[in-house]
C-alpha positions as semicolon CSV with decimal commas, in nm:
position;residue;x (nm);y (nm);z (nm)
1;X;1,830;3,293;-4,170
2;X;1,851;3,683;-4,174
3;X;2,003;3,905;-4,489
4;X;2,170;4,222;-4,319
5;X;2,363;4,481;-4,465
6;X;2,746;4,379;-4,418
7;X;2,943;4,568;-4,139
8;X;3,396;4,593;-4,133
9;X;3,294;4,289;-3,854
10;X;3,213;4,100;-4,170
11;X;3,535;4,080;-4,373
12;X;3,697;3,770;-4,172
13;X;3,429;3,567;-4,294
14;X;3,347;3,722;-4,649
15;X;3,649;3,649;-4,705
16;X;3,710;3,291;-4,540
17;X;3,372;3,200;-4,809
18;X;3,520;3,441;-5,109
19;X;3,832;3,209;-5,093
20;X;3,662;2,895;-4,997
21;X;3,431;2,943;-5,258
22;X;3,681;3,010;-5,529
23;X;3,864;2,658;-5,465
24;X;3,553;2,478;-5,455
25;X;3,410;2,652;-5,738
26;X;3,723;2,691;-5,963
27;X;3,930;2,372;-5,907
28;X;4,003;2,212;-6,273
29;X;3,965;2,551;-6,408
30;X;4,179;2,802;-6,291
31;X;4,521;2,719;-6,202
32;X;4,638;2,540;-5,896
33;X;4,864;2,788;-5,786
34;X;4,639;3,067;-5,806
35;X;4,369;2,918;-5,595
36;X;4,624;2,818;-5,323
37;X;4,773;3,174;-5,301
38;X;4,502;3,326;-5,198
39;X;4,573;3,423;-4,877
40;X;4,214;3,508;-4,648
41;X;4,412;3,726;-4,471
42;X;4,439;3,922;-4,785
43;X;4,103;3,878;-4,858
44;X;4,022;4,035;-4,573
45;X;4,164;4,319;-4,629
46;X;4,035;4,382;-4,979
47;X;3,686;4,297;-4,837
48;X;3,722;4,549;-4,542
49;X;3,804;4,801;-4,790
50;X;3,554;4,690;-5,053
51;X;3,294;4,701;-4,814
52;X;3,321;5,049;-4,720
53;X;3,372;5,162;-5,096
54;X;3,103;4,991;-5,228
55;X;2,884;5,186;-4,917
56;X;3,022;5,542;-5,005
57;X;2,949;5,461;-5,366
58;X;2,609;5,422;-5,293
59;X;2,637;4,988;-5,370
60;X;2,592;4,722;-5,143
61;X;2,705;4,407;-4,973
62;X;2,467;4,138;-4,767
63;X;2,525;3,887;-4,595
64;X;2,299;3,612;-4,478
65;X;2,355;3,560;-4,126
66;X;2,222;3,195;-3,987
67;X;2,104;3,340;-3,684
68;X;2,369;3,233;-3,423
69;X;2,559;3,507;-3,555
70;X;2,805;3,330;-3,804
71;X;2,767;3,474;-4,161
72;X;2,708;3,173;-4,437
73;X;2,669;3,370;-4,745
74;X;2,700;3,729;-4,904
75;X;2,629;3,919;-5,215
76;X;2,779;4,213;-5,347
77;X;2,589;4,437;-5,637
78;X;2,462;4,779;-5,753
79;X;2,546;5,016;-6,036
80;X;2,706;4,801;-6,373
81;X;3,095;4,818;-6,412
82;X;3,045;4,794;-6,784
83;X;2,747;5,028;-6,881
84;X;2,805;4,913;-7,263
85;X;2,633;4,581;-7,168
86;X;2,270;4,760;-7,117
87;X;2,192;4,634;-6,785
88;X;2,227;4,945;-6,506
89;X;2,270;4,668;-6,210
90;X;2,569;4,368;-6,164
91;X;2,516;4,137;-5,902
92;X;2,928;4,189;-5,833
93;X;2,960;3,870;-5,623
94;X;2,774;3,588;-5,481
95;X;2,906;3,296;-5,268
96;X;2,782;3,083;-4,979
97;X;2,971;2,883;-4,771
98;X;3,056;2,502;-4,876
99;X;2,892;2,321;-4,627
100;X;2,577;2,520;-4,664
101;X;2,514;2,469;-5,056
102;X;2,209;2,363;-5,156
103;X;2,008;2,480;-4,861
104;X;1,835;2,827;-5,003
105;X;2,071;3,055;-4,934
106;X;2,174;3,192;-5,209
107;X;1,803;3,239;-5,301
108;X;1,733;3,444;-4,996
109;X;2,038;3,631;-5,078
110;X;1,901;3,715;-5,494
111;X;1,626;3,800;-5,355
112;X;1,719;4,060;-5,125
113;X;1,967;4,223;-5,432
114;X;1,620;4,223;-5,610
115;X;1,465;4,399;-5,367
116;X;1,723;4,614;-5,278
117;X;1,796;4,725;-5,685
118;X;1,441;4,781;-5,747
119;X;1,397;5,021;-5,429
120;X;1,712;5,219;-5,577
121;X;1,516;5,257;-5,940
122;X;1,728;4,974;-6,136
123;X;1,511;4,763;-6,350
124;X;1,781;4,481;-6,437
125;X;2,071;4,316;-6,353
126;X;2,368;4,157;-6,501
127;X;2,638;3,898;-6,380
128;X;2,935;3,753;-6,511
129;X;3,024;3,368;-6,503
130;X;3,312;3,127;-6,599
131;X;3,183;2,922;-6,863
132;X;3,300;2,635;-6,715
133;X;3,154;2,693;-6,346
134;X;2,940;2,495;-6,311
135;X;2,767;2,736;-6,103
136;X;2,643;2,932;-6,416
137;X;2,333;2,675;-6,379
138;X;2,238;2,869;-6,040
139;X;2,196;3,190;-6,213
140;X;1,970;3,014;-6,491
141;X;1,705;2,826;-6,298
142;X;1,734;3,155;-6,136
143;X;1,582;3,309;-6,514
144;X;1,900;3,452;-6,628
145;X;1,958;3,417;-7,011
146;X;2,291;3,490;-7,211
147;X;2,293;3,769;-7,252
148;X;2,733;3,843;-7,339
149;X;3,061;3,637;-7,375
150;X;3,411;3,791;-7,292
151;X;3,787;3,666;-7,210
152;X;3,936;3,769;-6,889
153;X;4,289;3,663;-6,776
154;X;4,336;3,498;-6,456
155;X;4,688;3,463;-6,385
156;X;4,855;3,330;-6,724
157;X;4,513;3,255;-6,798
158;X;4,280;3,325;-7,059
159;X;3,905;3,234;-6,987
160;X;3,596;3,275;-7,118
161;X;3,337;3,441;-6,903
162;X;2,940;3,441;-6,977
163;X;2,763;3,734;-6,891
164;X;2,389;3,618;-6,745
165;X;2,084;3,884;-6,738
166;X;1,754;3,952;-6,604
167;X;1,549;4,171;-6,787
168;X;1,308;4,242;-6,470
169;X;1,360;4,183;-6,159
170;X;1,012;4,051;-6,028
171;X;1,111;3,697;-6,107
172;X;1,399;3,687;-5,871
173;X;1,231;3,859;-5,628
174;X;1,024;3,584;-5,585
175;X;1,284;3,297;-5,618
């Protein structure tokens, strides 16, 4: 497995996992019809864009490519969206494809971000979570506490979101 810096080549399948991972991860909890429209074709478009914004503001996105060329997670993080919160880094994103849950990748891919933030001078990080994705457990045997709780709206939606923080980023570093 190799984390590389994500190239426009990358969108198709950031965003094939982005919306694969959002109907694994959010069926039962956001709506039905949201989940189904999202379109990857769409999502590929946002991500093309996203990924050359988030490189001209200085951000990043990695992907963890399996080695036969075929991209099987990514991660997308740098400066905090919401400097209120005290944490100067947000881990923005984090998904790896279904069939490869489970297998380490998404611990190769935190610890990358952690190496990456550290080298540009951030000293913690911050993510946000539906409270009820299960997936929050990931970022806590990861070492992330509780840090925040907020509403967003999703769709018609109204959920609660948990914001998870690290304090240093040595311990993810290390997995």
């Amino acid at each position: 497995m190799h984390i590389r810096d994500a190239n426009a080549d990358d969108a198709l399948a950031i965003a094939t996992i982005s919306v694969e991972g959002w109907r694994r991860a959010y069926r039962g909890i956001i709506d039905d019809a949201v989940l189904d429209g999202r379109s990857i074709e769409k999502s590929r478009q946002h991500w093309g864009e996203w990924i050359q914004d988030l490189k001209r503001r200085g951000d990043r996105i990695s992907v963890a490519d399996d080695g036969m060329g075929r991209v099987v997670g990514f991660a997308s993080y740098g400066a905090n969206r919401d400097a209120e919160n005290g944490f100067g880094a947000e881990l923005y994103a984090i998904y790896v494809i279904p069939g490869r849950l489970g297998q380490g990748i998404g611990t190769l891919l935190m610890r990358e971000m952690a190496r990456w933030l550290e080298a540009h001078a951030y000293e913690d990080v911050v993510v946000w979570c539906l409270k009820a994705n299960p997936s929050c457990a990931f970022y806590e045997r990861h070492g992330a506490r509780q840090v925040a709780e907020r509403t967003i709206e999703v769709g018609s939606q109204v959920l609660d979101e948990l914001g998870y923080g690290w304090h240093a980023l040595a311990p993810l570093k290390e997995g």
